[in-house]
C-alpha positions as a LaTeX table, in Angstrom:
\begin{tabular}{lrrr}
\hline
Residue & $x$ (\AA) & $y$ (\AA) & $z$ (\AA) \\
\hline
Unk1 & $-155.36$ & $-95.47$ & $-56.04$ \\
Unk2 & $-156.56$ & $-95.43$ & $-52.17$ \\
Unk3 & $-153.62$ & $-98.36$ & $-51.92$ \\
Unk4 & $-150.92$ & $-95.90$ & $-53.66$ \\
Unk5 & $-152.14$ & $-93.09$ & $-51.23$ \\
Unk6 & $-151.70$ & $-95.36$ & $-48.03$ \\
Unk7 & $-147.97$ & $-95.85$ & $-49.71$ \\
Unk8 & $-147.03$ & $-92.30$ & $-50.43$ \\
Unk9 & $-148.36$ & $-91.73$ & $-46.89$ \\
Unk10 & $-146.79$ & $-94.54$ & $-45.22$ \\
Unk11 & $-143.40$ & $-93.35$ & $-47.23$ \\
Unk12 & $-143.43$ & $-90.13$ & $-45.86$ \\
Unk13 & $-143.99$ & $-91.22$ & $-41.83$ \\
Unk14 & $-141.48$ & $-93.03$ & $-42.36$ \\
Unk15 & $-138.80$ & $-90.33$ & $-43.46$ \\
Unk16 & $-140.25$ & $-88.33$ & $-41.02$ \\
Unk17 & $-138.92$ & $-90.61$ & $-38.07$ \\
Unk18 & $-135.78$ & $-91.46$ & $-39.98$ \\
Unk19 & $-134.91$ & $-87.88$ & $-40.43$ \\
Unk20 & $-137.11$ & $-85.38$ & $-37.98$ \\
Unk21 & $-134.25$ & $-82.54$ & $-38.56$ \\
Unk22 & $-135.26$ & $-82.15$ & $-41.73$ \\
Unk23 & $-138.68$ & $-81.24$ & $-40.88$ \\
Unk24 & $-137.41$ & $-78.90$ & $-38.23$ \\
Unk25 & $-135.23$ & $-77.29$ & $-40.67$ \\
Unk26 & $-137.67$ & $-76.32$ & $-43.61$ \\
Unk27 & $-139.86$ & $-74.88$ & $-40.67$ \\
Unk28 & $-137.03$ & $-72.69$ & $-39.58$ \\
Unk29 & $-136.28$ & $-71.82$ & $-43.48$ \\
Unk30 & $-139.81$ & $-70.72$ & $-43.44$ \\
Unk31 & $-139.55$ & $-68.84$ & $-40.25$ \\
Unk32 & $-136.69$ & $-66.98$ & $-41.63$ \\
Unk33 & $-138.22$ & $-66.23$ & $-44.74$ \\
Unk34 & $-141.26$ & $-64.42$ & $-43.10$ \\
Unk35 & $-138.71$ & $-62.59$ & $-40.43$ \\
Unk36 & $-136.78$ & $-61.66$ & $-43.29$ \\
Unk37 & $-139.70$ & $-59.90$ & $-45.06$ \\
Unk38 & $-140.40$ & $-57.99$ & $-42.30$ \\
Unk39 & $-137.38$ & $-55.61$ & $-42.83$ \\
Unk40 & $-136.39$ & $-56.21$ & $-39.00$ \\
Unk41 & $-134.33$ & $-58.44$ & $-38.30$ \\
Unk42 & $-131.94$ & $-59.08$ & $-41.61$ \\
Unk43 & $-131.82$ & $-58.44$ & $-45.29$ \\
Unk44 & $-132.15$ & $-62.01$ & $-46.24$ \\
Unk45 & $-133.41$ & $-65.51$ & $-45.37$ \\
Unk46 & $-130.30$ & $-66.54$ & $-44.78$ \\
Unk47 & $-129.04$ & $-63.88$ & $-42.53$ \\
Unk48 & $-132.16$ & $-64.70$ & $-40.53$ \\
Unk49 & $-131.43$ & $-68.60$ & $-40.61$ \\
Unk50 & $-127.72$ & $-67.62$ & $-39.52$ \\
Unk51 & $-129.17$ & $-65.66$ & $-36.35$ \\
Unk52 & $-131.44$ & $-68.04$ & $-35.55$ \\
Unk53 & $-129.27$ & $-70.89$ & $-35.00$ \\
Unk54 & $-126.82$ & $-69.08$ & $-33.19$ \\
Unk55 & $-129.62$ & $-67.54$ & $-31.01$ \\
Unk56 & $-131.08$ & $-71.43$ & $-30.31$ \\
Unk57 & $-127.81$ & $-72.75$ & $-30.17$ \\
Unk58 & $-126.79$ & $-70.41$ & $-27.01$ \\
Unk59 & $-130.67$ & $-71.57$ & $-25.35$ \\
Unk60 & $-131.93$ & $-67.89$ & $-25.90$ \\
Unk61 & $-135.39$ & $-66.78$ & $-27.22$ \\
Unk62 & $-135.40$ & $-66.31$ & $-31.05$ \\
Unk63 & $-137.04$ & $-62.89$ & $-31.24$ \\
Unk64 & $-135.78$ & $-61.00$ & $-28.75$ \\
Unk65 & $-132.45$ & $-62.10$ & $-29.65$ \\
Unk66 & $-132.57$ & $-61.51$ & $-33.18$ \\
Unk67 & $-134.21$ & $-58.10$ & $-32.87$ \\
Unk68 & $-131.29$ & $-56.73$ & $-30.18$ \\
Unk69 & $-128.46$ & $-59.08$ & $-29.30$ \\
Unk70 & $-127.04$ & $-60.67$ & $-32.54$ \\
Unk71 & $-125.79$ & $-58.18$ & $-35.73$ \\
Unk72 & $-124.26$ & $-58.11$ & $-38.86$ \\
Unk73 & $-121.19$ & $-56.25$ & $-38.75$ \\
Unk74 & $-119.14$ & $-56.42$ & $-42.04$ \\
Unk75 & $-120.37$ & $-59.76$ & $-42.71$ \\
Unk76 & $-119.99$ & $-60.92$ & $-39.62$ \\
Unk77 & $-122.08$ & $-61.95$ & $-36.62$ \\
Unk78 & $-121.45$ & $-60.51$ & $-34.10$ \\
Unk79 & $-123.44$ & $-60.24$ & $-30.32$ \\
Unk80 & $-124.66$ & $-57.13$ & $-28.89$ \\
Unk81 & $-123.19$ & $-56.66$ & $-25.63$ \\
Unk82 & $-125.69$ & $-57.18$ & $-23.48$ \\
Unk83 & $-126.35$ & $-60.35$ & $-24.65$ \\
Unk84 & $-122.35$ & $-60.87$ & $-23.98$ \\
Unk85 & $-123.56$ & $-59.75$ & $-20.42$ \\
Unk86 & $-126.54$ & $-62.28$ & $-19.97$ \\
Unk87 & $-123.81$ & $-65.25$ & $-21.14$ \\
Unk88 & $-121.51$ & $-64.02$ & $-18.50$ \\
Unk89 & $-124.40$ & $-63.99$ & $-15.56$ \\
Unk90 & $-125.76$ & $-67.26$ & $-16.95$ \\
Unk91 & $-122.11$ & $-68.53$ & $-17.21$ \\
Unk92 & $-121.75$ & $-68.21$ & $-13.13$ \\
Unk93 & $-120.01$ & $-65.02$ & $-13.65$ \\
Unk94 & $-121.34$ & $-61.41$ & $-12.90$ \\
Unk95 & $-119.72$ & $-58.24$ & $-13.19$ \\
Unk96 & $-119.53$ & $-54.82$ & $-11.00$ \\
Unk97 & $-119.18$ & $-51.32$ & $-12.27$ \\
Unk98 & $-116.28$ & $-49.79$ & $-10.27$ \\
Unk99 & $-116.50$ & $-46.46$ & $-12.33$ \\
Unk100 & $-118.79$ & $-45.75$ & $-15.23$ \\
Unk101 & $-118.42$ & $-41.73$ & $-16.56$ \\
Unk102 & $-118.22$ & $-40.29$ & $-20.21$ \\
Unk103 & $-114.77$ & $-40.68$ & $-19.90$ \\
Unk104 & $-113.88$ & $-44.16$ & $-18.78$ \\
Unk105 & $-115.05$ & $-47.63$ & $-17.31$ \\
Unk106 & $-113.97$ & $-50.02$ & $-15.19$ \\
Unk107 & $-115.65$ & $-53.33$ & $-14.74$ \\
Unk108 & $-114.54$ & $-56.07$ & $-11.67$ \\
Unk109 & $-115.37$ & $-59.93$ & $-12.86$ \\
Unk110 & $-117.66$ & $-61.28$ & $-10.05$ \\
Unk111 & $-117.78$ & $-65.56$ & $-9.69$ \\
Unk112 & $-120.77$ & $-67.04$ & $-8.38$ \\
Unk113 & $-120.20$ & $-69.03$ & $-5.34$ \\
Unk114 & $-122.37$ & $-72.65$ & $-5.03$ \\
Unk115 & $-123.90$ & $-70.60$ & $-2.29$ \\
Unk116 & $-125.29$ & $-68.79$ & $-4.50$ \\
Unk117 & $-122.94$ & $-65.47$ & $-2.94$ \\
Unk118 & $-120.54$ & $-63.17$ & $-5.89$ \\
Unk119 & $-116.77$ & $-63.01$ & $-4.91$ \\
Unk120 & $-114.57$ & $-60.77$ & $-6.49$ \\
Unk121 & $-112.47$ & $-63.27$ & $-9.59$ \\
Unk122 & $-108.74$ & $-62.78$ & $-9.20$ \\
Unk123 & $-105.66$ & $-63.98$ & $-10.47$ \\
Unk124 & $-105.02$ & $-67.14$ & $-8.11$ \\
Unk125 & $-101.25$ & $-65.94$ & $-8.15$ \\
Unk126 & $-100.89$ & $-62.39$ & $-7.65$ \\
Unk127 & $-104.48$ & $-62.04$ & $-6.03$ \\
Unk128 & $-105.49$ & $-58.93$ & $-8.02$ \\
Unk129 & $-108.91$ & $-58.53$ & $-8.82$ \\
Unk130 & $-109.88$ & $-59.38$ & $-13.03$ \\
Unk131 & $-110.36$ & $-55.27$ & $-13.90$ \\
Unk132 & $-110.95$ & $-54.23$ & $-17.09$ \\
Unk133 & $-110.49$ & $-50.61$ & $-17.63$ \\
Unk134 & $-111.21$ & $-48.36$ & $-20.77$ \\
Unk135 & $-110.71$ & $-44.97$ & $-21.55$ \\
Unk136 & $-111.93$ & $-42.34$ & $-24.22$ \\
Unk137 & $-108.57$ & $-41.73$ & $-24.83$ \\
Unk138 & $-107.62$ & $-44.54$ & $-25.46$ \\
Unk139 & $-110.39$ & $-45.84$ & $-27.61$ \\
Unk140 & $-109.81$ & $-42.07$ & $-29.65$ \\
Unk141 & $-105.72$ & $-42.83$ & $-29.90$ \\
Unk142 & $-107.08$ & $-46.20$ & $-31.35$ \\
Unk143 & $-109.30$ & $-44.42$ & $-33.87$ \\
Unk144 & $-112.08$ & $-47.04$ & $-32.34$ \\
Unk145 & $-114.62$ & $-43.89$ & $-31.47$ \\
Unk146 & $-113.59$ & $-41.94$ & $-34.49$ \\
Unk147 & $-115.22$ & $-41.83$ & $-37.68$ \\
Unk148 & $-114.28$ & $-42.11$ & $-41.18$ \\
Unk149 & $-112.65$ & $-38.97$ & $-41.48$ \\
Unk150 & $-110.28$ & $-39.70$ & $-38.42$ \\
Unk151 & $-111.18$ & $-36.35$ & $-36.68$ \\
Unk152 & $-114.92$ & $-36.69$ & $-35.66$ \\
Unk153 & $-116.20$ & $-39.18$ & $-32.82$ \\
Unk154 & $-118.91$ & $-41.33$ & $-34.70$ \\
Unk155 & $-122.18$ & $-40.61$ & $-33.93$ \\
Unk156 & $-122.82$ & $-43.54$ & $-31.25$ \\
Unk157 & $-119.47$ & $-42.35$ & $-29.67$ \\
Unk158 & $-120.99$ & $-38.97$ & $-29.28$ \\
Unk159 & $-124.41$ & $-39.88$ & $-28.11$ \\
Unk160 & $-123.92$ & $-42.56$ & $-26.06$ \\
Unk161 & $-120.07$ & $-42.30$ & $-24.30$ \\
Unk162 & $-120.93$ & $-43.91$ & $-21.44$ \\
Unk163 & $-122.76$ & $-46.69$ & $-23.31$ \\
Unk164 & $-119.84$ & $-47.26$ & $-25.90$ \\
Unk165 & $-116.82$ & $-47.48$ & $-23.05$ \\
Unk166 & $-118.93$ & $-50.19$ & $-20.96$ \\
Unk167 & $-119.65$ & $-52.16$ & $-24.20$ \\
Unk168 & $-115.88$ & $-52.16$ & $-24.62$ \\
Unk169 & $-114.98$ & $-53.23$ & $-21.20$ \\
Unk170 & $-118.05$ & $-55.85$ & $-20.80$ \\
Unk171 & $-116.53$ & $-57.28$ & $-24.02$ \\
Unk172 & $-112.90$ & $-57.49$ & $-23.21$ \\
Unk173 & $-113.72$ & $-58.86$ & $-19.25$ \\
Unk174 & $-115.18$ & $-61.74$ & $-21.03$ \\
Unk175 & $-112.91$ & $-62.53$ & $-23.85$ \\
Unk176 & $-109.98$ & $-62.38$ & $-21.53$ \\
Unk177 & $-111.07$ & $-63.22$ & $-18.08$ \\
Unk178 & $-113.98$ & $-65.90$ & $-18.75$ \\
Unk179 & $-114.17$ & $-67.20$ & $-22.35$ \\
Unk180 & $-115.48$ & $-70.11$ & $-21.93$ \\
Unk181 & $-119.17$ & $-68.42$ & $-21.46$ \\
Unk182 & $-119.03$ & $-68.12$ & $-25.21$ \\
Unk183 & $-118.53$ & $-72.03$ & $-25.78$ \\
Unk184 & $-121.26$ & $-74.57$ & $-25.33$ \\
Unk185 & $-121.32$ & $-77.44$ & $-22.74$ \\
Unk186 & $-117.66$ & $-75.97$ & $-22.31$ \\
Unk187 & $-116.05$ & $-77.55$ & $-25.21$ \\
Unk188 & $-118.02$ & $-76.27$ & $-28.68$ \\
Unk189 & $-118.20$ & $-73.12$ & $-29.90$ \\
Unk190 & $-120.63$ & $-71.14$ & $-32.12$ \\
Unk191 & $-119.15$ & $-70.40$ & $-35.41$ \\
Unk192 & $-118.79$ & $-67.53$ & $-37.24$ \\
Unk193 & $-119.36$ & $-65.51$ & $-33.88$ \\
Unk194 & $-117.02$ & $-62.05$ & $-33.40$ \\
Unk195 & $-117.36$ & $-61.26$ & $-29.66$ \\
Unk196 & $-117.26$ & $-57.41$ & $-30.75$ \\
Unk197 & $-118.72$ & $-54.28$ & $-29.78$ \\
Unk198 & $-122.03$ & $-53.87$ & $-31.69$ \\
Unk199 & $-122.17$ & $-50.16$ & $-33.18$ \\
Unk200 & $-124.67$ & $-50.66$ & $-35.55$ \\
Unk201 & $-127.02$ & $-51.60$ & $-33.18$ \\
Unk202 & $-127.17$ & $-48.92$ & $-30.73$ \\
Unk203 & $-127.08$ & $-46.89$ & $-33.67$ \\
Unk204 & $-130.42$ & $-48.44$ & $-34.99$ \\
Unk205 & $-132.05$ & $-47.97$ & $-32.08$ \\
Unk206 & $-131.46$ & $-44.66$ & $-31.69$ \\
Unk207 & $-132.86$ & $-44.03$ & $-35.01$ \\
Unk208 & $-136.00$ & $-46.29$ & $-34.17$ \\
Unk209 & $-136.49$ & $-44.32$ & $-31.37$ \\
Unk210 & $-136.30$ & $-40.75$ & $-32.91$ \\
Unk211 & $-139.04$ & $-41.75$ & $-36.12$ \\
Unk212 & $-141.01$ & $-43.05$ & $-33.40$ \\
Unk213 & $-141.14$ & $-39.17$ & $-31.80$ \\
Unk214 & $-141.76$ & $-38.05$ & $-35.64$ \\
\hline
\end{tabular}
């Protein structure tokens, strides 16, 4: 019997150093089951796995990351954007509000210089600055800040204007002037990731916040 034991245990070290993902992985199943049950930071398991690999996979700490910067919006993930934000200044980017109102934003793209000094990005050809700019009219004429019944703003629109416009334009100076913050080591990128604005989220904290006052 002792001889069987030393076997099974000798088996087992040894599948442990052929194959130490798999030991990794059942402990970040587990993970995500307990996260899960907590009601905080998905509906399921999986939803919690899916988050968690895209939150390790971009070098960021698991639970503040799951808790603020990556959602579930119509099945998909998507990142909150301030977490598109902190890949843009970790990317050797920055960014500089020009104008920020309840009406509109403008954002400048700022590169990081191996001096460590920001210079204002522009296009090497024409030599204008990377500016995004967006407009509540614009996002209303797009139906983006209305609701369902395409009269209303939704209610993030209408609490938070100024919030909603610079999630817009932080998004879009990314996507279009410096993608490649959302790849890794430059070449792969994280799957099933929708660089979108994150609605839901702002919306969820806003609620947190008003049962805490209750």
């Amino acid at each position: 019997m002792p001889d069987e034991m030393v076997k099974v245990e000798a088996a087992e070290v040894e599948r442990r150093e052929a194959a130490p993902w798999e030991d990794e992985m059942e402990q970040a199943v587990r993970v995500a089951e307990i996260l899960a049950a907590t009601g905080r930071f998905g509906d399921t398991p999986q939803e919690v796995f899916a988050k968690m690999q895209v939150a390790e996979g971009y070098g960021l700490p698991v639970g503040p990351t799951l808790r603020h910067g990556i959602h579930d919006v119509e099945g998909r993930l998507s990142l909150h954007y301030t977490l598109v934000a902190t890949l843009l200044r970790r990317g050797g980017y920055d960014y500089a509000v020009n104008e920020l109102s309840s009406t509109v934003c403008e954002v400048v793209l700022l590169r990081r210089q191996p001096d460590g000094q920001l210079q204002v990005a522009a296009n090497p050809v024409t030599g204008q600055p990377y500016t995004v700019r967006v407009t509540m009219q614009e996002m209303v004429e797009r139906r983006v800040a209305l609701g369902k019944d395409g009269r209303s703003l939704k209610s993030a629109w209408a609490s938070y204007p100024q919030r909603m416009l610079f999630s817009h334009a932080i998004n879009e100076l990314v996507s279009v002037y410096a993608p490649e913050v959302l790849y890794l080591d430059g070449a792969e990128r994280i799957p099933s990731i929708a660089v979108e604005l994150e609605e839901e989220g702002i919306e969820e904290e806003n609620t947190g916040k008003e049962a805490s006052k209750s």
